[in-house]
C-alpha positions as CSV (number, residue, x, y, z in Angstrom):
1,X,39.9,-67.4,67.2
2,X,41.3,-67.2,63.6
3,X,45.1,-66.0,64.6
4,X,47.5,-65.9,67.2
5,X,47.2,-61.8,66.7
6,X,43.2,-61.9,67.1
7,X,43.9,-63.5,70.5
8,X,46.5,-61.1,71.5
9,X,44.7,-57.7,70.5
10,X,41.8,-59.3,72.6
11,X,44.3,-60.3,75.3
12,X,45.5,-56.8,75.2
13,X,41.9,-55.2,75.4
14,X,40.9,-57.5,78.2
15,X,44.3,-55.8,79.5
16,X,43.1,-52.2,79.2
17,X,39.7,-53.3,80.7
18,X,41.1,-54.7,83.6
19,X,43.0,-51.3,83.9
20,X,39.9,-49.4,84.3
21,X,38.8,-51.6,87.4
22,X,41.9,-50.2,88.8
23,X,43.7,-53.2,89.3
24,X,47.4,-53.3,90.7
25,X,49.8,-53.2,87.6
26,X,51.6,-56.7,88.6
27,X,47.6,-58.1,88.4
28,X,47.0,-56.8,84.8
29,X,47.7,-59.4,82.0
30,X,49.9,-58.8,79.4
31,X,49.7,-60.2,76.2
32,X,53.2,-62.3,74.9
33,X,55.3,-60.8,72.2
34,X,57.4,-62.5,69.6
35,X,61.0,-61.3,69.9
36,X,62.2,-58.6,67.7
37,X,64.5,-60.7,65.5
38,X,64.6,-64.5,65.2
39,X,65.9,-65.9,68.4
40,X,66.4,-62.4,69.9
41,X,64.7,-61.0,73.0
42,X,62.8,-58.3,74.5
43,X,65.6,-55.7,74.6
44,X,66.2,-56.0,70.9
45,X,63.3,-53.8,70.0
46,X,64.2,-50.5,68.5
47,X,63.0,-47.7,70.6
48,X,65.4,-45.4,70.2
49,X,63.5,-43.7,66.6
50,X,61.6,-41.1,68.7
51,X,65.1,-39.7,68.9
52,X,64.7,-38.8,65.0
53,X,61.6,-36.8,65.2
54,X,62.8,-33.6,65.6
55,X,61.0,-31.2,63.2
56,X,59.1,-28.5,64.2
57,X,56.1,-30.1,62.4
58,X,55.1,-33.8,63.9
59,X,52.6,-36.2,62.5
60,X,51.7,-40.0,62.3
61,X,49.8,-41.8,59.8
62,X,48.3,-45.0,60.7
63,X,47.6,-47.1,58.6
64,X,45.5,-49.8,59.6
65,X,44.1,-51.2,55.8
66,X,46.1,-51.7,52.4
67,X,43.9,-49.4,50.4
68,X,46.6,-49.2,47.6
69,X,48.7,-48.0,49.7
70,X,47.0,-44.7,49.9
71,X,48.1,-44.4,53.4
72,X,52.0,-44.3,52.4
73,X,51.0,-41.7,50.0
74,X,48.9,-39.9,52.5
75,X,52.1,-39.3,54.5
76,X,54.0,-37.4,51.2
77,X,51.4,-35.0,50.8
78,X,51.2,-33.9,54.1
79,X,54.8,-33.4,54.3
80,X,54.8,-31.6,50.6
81,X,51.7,-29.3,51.2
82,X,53.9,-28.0,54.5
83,X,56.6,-27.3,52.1
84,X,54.2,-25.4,50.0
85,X,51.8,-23.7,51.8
86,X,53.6,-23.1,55.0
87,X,56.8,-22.8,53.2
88,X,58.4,-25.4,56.1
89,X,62.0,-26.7,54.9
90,X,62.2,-30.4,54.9
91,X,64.4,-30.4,57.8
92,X,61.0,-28.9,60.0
93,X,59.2,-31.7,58.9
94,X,58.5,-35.2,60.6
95,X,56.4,-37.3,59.5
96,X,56.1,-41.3,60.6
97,X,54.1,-44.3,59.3
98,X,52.4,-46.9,61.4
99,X,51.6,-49.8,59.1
100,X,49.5,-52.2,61.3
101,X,46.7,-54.6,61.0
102,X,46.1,-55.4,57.2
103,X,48.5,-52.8,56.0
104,X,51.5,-54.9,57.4
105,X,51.6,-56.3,54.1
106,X,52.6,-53.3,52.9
107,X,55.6,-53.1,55.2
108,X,56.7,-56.4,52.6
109,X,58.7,-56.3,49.7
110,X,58.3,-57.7,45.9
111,X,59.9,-60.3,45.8
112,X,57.6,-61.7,49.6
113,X,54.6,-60.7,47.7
114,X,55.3,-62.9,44.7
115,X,55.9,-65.7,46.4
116,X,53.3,-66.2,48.4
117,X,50.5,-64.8,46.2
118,X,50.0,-61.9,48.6
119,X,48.1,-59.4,46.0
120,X,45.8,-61.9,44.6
121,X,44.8,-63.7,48.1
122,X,44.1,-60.0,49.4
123,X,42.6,-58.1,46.3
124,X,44.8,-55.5,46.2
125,X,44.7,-53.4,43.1
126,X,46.9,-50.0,41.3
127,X,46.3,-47.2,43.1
128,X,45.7,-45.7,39.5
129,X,44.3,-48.0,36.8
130,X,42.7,-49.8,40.3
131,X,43.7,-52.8,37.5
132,X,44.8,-56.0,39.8
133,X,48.0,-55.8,41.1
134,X,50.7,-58.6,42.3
135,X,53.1,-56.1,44.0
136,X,53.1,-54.2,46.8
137,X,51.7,-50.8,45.5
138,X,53.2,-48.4,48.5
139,X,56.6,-49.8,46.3
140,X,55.3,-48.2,43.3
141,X,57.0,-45.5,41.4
142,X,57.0,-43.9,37.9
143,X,58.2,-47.2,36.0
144,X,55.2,-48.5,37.1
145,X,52.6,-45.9,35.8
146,X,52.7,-43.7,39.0
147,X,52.9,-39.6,37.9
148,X,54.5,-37.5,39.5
149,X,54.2,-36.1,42.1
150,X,52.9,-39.6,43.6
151,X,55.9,-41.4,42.4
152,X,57.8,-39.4,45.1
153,X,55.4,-40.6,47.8
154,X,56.5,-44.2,47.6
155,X,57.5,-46.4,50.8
156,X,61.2,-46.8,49.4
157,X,61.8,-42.9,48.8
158,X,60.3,-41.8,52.0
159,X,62.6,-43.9,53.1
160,X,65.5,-43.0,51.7
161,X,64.3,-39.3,52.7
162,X,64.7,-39.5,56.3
163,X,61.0,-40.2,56.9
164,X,60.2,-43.2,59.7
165,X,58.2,-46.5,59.1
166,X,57.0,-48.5,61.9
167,X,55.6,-52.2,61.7
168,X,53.2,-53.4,63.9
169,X,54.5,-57.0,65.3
170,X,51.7,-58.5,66.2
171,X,50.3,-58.4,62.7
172,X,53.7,-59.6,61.0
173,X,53.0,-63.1,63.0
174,X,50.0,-63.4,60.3
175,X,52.3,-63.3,57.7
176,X,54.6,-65.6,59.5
177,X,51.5,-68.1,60.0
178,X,51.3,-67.7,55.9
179,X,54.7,-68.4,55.2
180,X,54.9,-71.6,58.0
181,X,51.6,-73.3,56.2
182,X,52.5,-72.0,52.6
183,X,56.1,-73.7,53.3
184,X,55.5,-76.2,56.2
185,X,58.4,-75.1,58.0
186,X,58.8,-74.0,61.4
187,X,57.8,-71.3,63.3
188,X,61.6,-70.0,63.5
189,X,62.0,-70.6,60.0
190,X,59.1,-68.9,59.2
191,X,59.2,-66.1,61.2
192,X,63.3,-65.0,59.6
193,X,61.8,-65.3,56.1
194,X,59.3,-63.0,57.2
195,X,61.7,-60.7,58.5
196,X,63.8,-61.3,55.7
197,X,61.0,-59.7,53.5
198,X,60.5,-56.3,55.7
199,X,61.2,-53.2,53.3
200,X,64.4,-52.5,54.5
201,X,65.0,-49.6,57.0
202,X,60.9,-50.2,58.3
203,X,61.2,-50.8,62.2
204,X,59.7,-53.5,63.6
205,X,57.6,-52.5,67.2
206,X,56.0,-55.0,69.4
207,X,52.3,-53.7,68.1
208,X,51.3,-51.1,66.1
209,X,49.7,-49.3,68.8
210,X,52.9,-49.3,71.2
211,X,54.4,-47.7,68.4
212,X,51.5,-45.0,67.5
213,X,51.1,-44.4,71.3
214,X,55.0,-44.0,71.4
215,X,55.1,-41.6,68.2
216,X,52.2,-39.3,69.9
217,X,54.3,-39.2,73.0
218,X,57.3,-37.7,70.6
219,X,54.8,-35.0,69.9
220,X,53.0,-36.2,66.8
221,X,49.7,-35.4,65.8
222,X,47.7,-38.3,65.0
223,X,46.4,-39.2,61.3
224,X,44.0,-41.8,60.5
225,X,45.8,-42.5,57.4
226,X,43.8,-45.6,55.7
């Protein structure tokens, strides 16, 4: 297998197909999980961001692929058409971001992307002139050629508004396999400079689908966002 995150997602689905034999619970595997922070353990995972979604309107938006971060955006214009059409204050509206699979790149910032050459190894491109691009584009705002409204749909500002961003662990080990060859360092060292890079205020869960699974049993209705 390619990556360590290849063998757990199959690990995991082996899991859930054991689960439909009906196994006991104490006989079903269950894939390992990197701790939360460097050197931390199991209990150090956030859990407690359900807490935050309290609007009256509820959604997630996974995103699975980087897509020019059209799945970030995807998450803004929900949120604004509410405003509009159903006239919902901000304060009724919840949305939340999965960013799993390749879109964990996008849970990176700038200056992670530069140094490890993470738009040109992945082909990532402006989400508007679709023009090569060596930053992460979900980062993108109007000093970068994004027009409003979109410049208000970027990862930082929904941030900053309230709005929660979930990062699929399993995916960051990728990234901390890049950074350990790229730097040939250790794993431990590898994986805080990953962690180092996370767009501040994104969560880190123990997969991306604990945390979409987790989100839907807040009461979100669930987006295929990319």
């Amino acid at each position: 297998m390619s990556t360590r995150r290849e063998f757990l997602e199959r690990s995991t689905a082996s899991a859930a197909l054991f689960g439909t034999l009906a196994l006991p619970l104490d006989l079903i595997p269950v894939a390992p999980l990197a701790p939360a922070a460097a050197g931390g353990a199991q209990e150090d995972w956030n859990t407690r961001w359900p807490a935050r979604i309290t609007g009256k309107h509820k959604a997630l938006f996974d995103a699975t692929e980087v897509e020019s971060g059209y799945g970030v955006w995807r998450a803004s214009a929900w949120a604004g058409q509410y405003r509009q059409v159903l006239k919902a204050a901000a304060t009724e509206i919840s949305p939340v971001i999965v960013l799993r699979h390749n879109a964990i790149i996008l849970a990176m910032q700038h200056g992670f992307w530069a140094r490890y050459g993470i738009g040109k190894s992945k082909g990532v491109t402006h989400p508007i002139t679709t023009q090569p691009l060596d930053r992460n584009p979900a980062l993108l705002d109007e000093t970068d050629g994004i027009p409003a409204p979109f410049s208000e749909a970027g990862l930082h500002k929904q941030l900053a508004r309230g709005v929660t961003v979930l990062a699929c662990n399993l995916a960051l080990q990728d990234l901390v396999d890049l950074v350990k060859d790229a730097d040939k360092i250790s794993d431990a060292a590898a994986r805080k400079i990953a962690l180092d890079g996370l767009v501040p205020g994104v969560i880190l869960q123990p997969s991306g689908v604990f945390a979409c699974v987790l989100a839907q049993e807040a009461g979100c209705a669930y987006v295929k966002a990319s």
